[in-house]
N, C-alpha and C positions, 0 to 999 in steps of 0.2 A: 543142414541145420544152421551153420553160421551163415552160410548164404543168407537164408530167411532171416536169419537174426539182423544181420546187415543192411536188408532191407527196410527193417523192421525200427533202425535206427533211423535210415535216413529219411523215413515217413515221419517218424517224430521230430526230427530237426526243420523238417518241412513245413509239417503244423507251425513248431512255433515259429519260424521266419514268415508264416504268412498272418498270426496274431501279432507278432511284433511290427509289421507292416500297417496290420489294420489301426492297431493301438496309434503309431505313429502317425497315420492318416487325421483320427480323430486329433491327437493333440495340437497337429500341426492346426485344422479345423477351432479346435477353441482358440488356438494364440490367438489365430486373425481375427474371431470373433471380438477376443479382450480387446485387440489393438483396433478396433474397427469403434467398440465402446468406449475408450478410451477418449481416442481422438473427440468423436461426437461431445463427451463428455466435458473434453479441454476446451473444446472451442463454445460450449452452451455457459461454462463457470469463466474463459476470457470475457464474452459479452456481456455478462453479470458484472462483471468485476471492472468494466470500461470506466464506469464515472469514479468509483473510488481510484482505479488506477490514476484518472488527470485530476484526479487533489492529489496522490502521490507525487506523480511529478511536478505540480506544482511548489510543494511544501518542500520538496528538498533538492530544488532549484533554488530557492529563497536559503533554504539554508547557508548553502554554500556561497551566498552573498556576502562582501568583506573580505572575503579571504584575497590574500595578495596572487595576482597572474599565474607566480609559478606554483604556487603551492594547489590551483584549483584542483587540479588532476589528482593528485597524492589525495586531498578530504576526499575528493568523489570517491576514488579507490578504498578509503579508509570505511565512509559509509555504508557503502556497496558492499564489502567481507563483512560489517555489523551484520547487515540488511541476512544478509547467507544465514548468518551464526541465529539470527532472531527465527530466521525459516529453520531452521535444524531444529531450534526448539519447538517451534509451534506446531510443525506438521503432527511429530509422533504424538504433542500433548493433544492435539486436536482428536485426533485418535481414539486415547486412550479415555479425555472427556464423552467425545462421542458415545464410548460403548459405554462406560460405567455412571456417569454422571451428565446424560446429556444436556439435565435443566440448569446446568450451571453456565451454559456460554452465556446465555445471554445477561446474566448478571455482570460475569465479568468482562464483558464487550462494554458494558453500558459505565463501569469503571475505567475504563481506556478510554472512551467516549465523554467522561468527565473531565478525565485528566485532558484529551486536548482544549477543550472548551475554557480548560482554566489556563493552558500556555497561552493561549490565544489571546483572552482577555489580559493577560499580563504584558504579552508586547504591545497591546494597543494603548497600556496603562503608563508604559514605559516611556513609551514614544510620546505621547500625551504630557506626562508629569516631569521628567526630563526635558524642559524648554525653561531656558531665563526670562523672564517675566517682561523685559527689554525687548525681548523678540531676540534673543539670538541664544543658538542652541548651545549645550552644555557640552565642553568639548567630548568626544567620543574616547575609551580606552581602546588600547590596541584590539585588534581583534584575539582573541583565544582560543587559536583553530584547536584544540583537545575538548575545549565547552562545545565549541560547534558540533564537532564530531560528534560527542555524547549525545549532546539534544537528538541529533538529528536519526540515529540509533534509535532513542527512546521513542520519537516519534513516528518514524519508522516500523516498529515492535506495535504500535496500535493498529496502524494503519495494516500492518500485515496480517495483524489477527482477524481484521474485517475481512481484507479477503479468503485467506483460509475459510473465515465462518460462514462466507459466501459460497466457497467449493464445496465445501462438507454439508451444505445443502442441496445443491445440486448433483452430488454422488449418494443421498440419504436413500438406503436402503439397497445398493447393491455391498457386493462382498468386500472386503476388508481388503485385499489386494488393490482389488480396481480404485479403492476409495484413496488410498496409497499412492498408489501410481497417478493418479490424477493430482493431488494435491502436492505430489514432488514437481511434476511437468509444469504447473499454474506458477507455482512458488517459484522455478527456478527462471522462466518466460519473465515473469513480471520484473523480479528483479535486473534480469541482462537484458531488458526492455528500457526499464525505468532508468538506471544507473547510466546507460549506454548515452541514451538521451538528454540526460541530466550533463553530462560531461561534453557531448556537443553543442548545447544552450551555453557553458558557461564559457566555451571556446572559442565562440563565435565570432569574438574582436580576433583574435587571434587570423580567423579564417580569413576577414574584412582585411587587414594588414596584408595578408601574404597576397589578397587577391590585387589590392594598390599599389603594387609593383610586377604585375604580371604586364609584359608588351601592348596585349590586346585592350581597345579604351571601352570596349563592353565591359570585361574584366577589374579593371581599374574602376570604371562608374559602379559596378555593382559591388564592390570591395566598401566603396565610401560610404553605398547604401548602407552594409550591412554595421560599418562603425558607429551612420549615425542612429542605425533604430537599435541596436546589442543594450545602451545603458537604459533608455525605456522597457526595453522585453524585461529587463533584468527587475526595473522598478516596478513593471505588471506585476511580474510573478513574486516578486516578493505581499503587493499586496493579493492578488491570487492566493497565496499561500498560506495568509492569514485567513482571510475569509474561509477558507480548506478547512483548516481547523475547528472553525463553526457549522458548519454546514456536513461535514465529515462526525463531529462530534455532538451535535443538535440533534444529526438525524441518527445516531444512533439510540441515543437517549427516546426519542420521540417513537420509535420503532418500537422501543421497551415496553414502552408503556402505551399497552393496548387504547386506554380512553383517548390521551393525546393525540397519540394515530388517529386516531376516527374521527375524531375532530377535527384535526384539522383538515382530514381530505375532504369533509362536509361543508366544511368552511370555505375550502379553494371548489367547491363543487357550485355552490351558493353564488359567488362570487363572481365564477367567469367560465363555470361550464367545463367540459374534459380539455377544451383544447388549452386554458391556464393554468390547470392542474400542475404541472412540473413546477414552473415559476414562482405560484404561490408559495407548494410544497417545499419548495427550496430557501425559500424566503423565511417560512415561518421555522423550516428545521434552523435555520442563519440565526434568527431573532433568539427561539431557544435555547439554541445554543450561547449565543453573547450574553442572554442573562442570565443563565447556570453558570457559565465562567466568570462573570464579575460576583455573585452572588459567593462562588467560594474562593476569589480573591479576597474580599470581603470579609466572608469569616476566618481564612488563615492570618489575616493582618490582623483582626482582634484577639486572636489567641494569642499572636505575638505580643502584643499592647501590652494583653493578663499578664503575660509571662515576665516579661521585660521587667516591672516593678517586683516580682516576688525575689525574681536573682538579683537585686539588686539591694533587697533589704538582707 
């Protein structure tokens, strides 16, 4: 009898080593499947995410213009932990929008999408209205690398929410996990993509420098290269960066609003056929955008005006 029973035992510990094999077989089976999904997933939401990605880098490459030599690195760093802390927020809230309230991104996509259109029209306003009349400019104040930083944060925090809202379309409709894990992989890619970039663009005299004292006269000439074209890349991208702002925040607005969409791709269809479509398209989201930003430069400076006379009676 304990024989039998003994037997009896190790038939059941049998059994379940070979369920806990099988079970194990499957799960190992779905990781790869998820990771298999996953992947596809990251890399369909990176090439979504491409054009707004280079206004990102655009715009906070330009940011970080002004700032003195040594300080470049320390803003980029400072920006780059914003950029993190802005993704920490938006993934989970993307999330939690997603399930409960999904008809609210696009409202408030299209309020981020305001607000750049109106920074934008402000430094064009800036740079414009700030000149002596004489023809010589008003002398400049120091730079304010903590302003910088913030801006470029707050900027940043738009620009991120477009991509998120771009991942969370391209994971719509699988599980909650997957939608998860994609949008942490996207977020975290962009920004050690963008930041990494950003700090080798503003380093670049730096590089030109070290390479005009290397032996080799390849070295030394491509050094000179790189000093003389560093302060034009720099002036690109700052106006790049502006225009970013319009065309980043044009076409979100323009997205919004289903009539505008349709017109205008009917317009650039009208116009020049599919192969001008982008250019148009981009053009007309630029325009929209620079007149919704001056329109509410416009009216915050009138409210000011009202205001101004009432505290003062």
């Amino acid at each position: 009898m304990a024989a039998a029973g003994l037997l009896m035992l190790l038939d059941d510990i049998a059994t379940i080593l070979d369920d806990v094999a099988v079970m194990s077989k499957m799960a190992a089976r779905k990781s790869a499947a998820m990771a298999d999904d996953v992947a596809v997933l990251s890399k369909v939401a990176a090439q979504k995410t491409a054009g707004v990605l280079g206004d990102d880098l655009a715009l906070n490459a330009q940011q970080v213009t002004g700032v003195s030599a040594q300080r470049e690195i320390p803003v980029v760093w400072a920006v780059a932990k914003g950029s993190l802390v802005n993704k920490l927020v938006l993934v989970p809230l993307a999330l939690l929008i997603s399930a409960l309230l999904p008809q609210a991104i696009t409202p408030l996509l299209m309020l981020g999408g305001a607000f750049l259109c109106y920074e934008g029209a402000e430094k064009i306003l800036h740079k414009l209205l700030h000149q002596d009349h004489a023809g010589h400019a008003e002398p400049q104040a120091p730079t304010d690398e903590k302003t910088k930083v913030r801006g470029a944060i707050r900027t940043d925090f738009i620009l991120s929410a477009e991509i998120i809202a771009i991942t969370l379309g391209v994971v719509e409709g699988h599980d909650l996990t997957r939608q998860a894990v994609v949008l942490g992989i996207v977020a975290l890619a962009m920004t050690v993509f963008v930041y990494g970039l950003v700090a080798g663009i503003v380093k670049l005299d730096d590089l030109g420098l070290w390479l005009t004292q290397r032996a080799s006269a390849a070295a030394r000439a491509s050094g000179r290269a790189i000093l003389a074209l560093a302060p034009w890349l720099m002036k690109a991208l700052s106006v790049l960066g502006t225009a970013a702002m319009f065309l980043v925040g044009g076409g979100i607005i323009v997205h919004g609003v289903a009539s505008l969409h349709h017109g205008l791709q009917d317009l650039a269809a009208s116009l020049t056929g599919n192969a001008g479509n982008f250019f148009v398209n981009n053009l007309g989201n630029a325009l929209v955008g620079l007149a919704l930003g001056l329109c509410i430069v416009g009216v915050l400076a009138a409210l000011k005006r009202l205001r101004g006379p009432s505290r003062a009676s």
